[in-house]
TILUMRO-628265 format. One record per residue (C-alpha): residue in one letter; x negated, y, z negated. Coordinates in pm, whole numbers, plus 50000, padded with zeros to 5 digits. Each point is the difference from the previous one (the first is absolute). Example, Ala and Ser with C-alpha at 12.3 -4.5 7.8 and 13.67 -1.06 7.14 Angstrom:
<nodes>
A487704955049220S498635034450066
</nodes>
This chain:
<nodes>
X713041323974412X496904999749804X498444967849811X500555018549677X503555009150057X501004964650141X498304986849629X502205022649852X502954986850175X499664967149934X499895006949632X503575022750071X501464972750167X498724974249712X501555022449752X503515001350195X500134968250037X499974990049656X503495020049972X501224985250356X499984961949904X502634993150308X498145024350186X497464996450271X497715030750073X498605001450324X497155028550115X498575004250351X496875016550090X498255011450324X496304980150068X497635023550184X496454984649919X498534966949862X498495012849684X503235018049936X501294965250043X497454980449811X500915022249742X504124996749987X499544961150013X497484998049734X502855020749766X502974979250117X498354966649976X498855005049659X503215012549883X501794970950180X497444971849797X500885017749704X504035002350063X499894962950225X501124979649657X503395023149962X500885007450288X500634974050267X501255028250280X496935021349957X498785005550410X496885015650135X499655004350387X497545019750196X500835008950328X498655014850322X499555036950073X500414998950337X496775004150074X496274981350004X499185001249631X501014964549966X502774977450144X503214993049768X499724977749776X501554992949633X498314991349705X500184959949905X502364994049680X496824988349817X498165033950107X497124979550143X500765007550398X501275017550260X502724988450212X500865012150355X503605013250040X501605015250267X501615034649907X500145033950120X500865025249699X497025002949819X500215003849603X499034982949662X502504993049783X500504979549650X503424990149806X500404987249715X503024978649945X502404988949724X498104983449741X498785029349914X502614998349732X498424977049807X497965029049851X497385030950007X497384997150322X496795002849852X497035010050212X497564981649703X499834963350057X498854980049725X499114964150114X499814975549721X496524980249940X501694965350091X501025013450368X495364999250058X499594971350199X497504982749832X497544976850158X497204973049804X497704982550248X497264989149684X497605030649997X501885024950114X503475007249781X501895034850165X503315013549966X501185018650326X501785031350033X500445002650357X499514974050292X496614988350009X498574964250165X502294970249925X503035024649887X501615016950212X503265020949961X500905022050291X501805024349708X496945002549842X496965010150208X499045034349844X501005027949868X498785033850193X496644999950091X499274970349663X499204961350160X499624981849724X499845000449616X498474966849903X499724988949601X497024975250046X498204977849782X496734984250138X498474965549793X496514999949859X497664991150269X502185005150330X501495026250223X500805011250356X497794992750293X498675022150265X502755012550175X501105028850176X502045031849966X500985029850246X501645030149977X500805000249680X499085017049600X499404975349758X500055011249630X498744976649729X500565007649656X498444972849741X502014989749686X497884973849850X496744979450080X498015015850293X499844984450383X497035007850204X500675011650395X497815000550330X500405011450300X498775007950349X499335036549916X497224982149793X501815012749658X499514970049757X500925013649698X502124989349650X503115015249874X500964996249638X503065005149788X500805043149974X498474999850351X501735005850313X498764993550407X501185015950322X499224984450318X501315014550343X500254972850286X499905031350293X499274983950294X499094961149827X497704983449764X499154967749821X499704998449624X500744973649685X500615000449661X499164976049762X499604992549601X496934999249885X501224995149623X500714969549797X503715019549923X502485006150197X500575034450183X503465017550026X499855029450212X502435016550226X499715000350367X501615031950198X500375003250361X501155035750126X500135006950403X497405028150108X501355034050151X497025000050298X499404962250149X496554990450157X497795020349757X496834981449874X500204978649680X498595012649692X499304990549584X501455020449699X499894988149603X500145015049718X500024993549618X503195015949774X498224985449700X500325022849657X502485021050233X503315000549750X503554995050255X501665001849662X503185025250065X498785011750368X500084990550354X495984989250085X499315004950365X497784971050081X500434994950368X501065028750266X500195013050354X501685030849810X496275015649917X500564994349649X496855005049807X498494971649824X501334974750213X498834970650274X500805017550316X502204982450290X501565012050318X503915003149929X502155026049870X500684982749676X498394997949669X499704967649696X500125011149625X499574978249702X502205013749714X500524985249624X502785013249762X500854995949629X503294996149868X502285026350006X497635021050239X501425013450343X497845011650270X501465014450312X498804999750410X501135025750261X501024977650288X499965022550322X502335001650303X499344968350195X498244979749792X500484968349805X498894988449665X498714962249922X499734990249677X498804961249825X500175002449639X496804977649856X501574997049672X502565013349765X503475014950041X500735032150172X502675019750155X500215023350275X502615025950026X502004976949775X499294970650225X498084971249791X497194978550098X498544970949818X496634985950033X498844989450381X502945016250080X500055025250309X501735032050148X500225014550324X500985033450018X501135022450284X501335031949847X498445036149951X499475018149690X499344992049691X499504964749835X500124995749614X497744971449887X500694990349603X498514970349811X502004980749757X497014981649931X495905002850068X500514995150366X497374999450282X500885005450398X498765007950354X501705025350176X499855008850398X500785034150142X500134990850419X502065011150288
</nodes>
């Protein structure tokens, strides 16, 4: 069975299950290569995240197909590892069990701004979205192919060291104030507020970052794992200045080849979109894909779900996705596999 049709299957069983509370739905599948597989346990996971808070019989297992591809092995409750297992019929399969009666699945998770972890050493002041240094929650490493979404404020006068990064594409996108950056490409170079920087790691460099102001800087910080590993490092950035977001999705960042954008190496793209009251705007979500969303400011709702400021959503769905303000609202959004 195809990718495609085992996304689409997941989404039938979702549906049935919401009118089989006392029900649980099982589905087995045959395994026959490791992208095939990379790809089935990248839907299932993400579905399971999502569905892990209602229902407490929800099971994901990978298993041998009785051949070399790789040796059997289940995936770890908090989706972080593999875990050997003896067993000789090969299949994936995922239930969902009986709390599902509490109410409707929904494949859009909206995460409320007090679940950030939130972390204030002096200069810096950043609210975490996924695991990152001193926080760590094995239920919250990524989401697809996206790291980290870090909501940073840097102190007049400081800012990170010289230290390294590999294998990875790190988007910048300045708020307020302006922090200067250097690194061992020999890029020393400024980035102000409407700006936005792309580094890719490839195969390892050194850089820092620092404020050279005597305000702070709030920027967000985005981490999104490459598609090719080992490729040299490079330098994007960009200005969005004068460039209205007001009612539209604004590629600013993409592996996608979206014109008009800093260029990175992943199969995902990073828009910057405003609304006013009252106005919807609507994004094609494709087969496969997920949706992130952080909304900057405002009050929005999406497909009827609602999100309030520093709220976020993580979406794993296909089709279409209805975006309405209910007041002057400003967001990121993240297409990625």
């Amino acid at each position: 069975m195809s990718s495609k049709k085992w996304a689409k299957r997941l989404l039938f069983l979702v549906q049935c299950s919401k009118q089989n509370a006392y029900r649980t739905l099982t589905y087995h599948v045959q395994v026959t290569d490791t992208q095939k597989f990379k790809r089935i346990s990248n839907i299932f996971h993400n579905a399971l995240v999502l569905l892990r808070g209602r229902s407490d019989a929800a099971i994901l297992e990978f298993n041998n197909i009785g051949g070399n591809i790789f040796p059997d092995f289940i995936l770890s409750p908090a989706g972080d590892q593999l875990i050997e297992r003896n067993a000789k019929k090969a299949y994936i399969s995922v239930s969902f069990g009986k709390d599902l009666r509490t109410g409707n699945i929904q494949l859009i998770q909206v995460i409320p701004a007090e679940k950030r972890h939130y972390s204030d050493i002096g200069w810096l002041k950043t609210y975490r979205l996924f695991s990152f240094a001193e926080y760590y929650d094995p239920n919250n490493i990524q989401f697809g192919a996206l790291r980290v979404f870090n909501d940073d404020i840097v102190e007049a006068g400081t800012g990170f060291p010289t230290h390294p990064h590999h294998e990875m594409e790190i988007i910048t996108i300045v708020l307020e104030g302006v922090i200067s950056h250097q690194d061992s490409m020999g890029n020393k170079t400024v980035i102000k507020a409407g700006e936005v920087q792309r580094m890719s790691a490839g195969a390892g460099l050194t850089h820092s970052e620092f404020n050279p102001a005597e305000k702070p800087v709030h920027f967000y910080q985005i981490w999104i794992y490459p598609d090719v590993r080992g490729t040299i490092p490079s330098y994007d950035q960009k200005s969005f200045e004068g460039i209205s977001r007001m009612n539209r999705f604004m590629p600013v960042a993409s592996g996608q080849g979206l014109p008009g954008t800093v260029t990175f190496q992943t199969d995902a793209s990073v828009y910057l979109a405003a609304l006013e009251p009252g106005i919807e705007i609507k994004f094609n979500l494709a087969q496969l894909r997920r949706g992130f969303l952080y909304l900057t400011k405002g009050e929005i709702s999406i497909n009827g779900q609602i999100l309030h400021a520093k709220d976020q959503a993580r979406i794993v769905t296909e089709g279409e996705l209805r975006f309405r303000a209910a007041e002057l609202s400003e967001f990121v959004f993240i297409d990625v596999a």
